[in-house]
N, C-alpha and C positions, 0 to 999 in steps of 0.2 A: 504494500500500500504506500507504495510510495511518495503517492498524488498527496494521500492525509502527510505523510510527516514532512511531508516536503513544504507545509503552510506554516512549519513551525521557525519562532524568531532564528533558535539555531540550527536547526533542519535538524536534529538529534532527539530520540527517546532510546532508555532502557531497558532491555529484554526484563521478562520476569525473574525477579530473584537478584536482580542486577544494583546495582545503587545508585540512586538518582536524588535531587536535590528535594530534601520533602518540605524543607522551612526555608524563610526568607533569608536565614544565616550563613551567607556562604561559606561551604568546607570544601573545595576541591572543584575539580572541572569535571564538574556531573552535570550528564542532563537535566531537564527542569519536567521532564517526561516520562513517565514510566507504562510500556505497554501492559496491560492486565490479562485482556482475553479479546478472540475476536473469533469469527464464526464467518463461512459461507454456506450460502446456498444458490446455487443458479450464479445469474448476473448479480444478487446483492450479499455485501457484505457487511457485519456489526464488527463494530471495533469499540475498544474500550479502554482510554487510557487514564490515567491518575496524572494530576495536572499539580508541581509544587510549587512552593514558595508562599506570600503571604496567604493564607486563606485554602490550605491544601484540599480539592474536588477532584471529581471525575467526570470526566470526557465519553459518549456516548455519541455515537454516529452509524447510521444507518446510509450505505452507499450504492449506488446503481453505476457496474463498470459496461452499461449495456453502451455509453457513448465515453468520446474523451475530449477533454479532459473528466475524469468520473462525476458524478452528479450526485449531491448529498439530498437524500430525502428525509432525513429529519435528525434530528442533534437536539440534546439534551444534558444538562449538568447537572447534577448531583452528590452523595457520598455514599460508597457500597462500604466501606468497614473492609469486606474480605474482597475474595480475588477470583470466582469463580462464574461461570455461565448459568450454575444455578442460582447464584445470588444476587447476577445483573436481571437475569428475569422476573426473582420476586421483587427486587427495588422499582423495578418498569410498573409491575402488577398495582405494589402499593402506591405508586405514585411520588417513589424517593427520588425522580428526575422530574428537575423541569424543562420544559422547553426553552430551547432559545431564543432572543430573538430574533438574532440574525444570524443566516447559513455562511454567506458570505464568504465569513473570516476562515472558513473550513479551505 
């Protein structure tokens, strides 16, 4: 997905497990991204990344690579706590994302 991380200030996120910047305190030359989980099916794809620094969230985007550059149909931030595809579904369910309001910045 290179489309999504390629929107980022430093074009860098860290695989799971990885260490990335989670507070505003800088200690080192870590991303400020850290990828969680992400899923296909067909042409769309969910991604899910933890976004740090002041105010540590997560990142939710639903993408369609059916054209390019890829086309986000919907994005949403929130906070999942854990790290799994079972628990970004019940966060979606209860309503732990909000929408965004602009796609744009994707």
């Amino acid at each position: 997905m290179d489309f999504l991380f390629g929107q980022f200030d430093d074009g860098r996120i860290a695989n799971p497990g990885q260490c990335f910047q989670e507070t505003d305190f800088v200690a080192g030359d870590f991303p400020r991204r850290k990828f969680i989980v992400g899923a296909q099916s067909g042409e769309q794809w969910l991604i899910v990344y933890r976004h740090g620094g002041f105010g540590m969230h997560d990142h939710l985007a639903l993408l369609s690579t059916e054209t390019e550059p890829p086309q986000v149909l919907f994005a949403a931030s929130g906070s999942l706590g854990n790290e799994s595809l079972a628990i970004v579904e019940r966060a979606v369910r209860l309503g732990g994302f909000a929408l965004e309001d602009e796609l744009s910045h994707w």
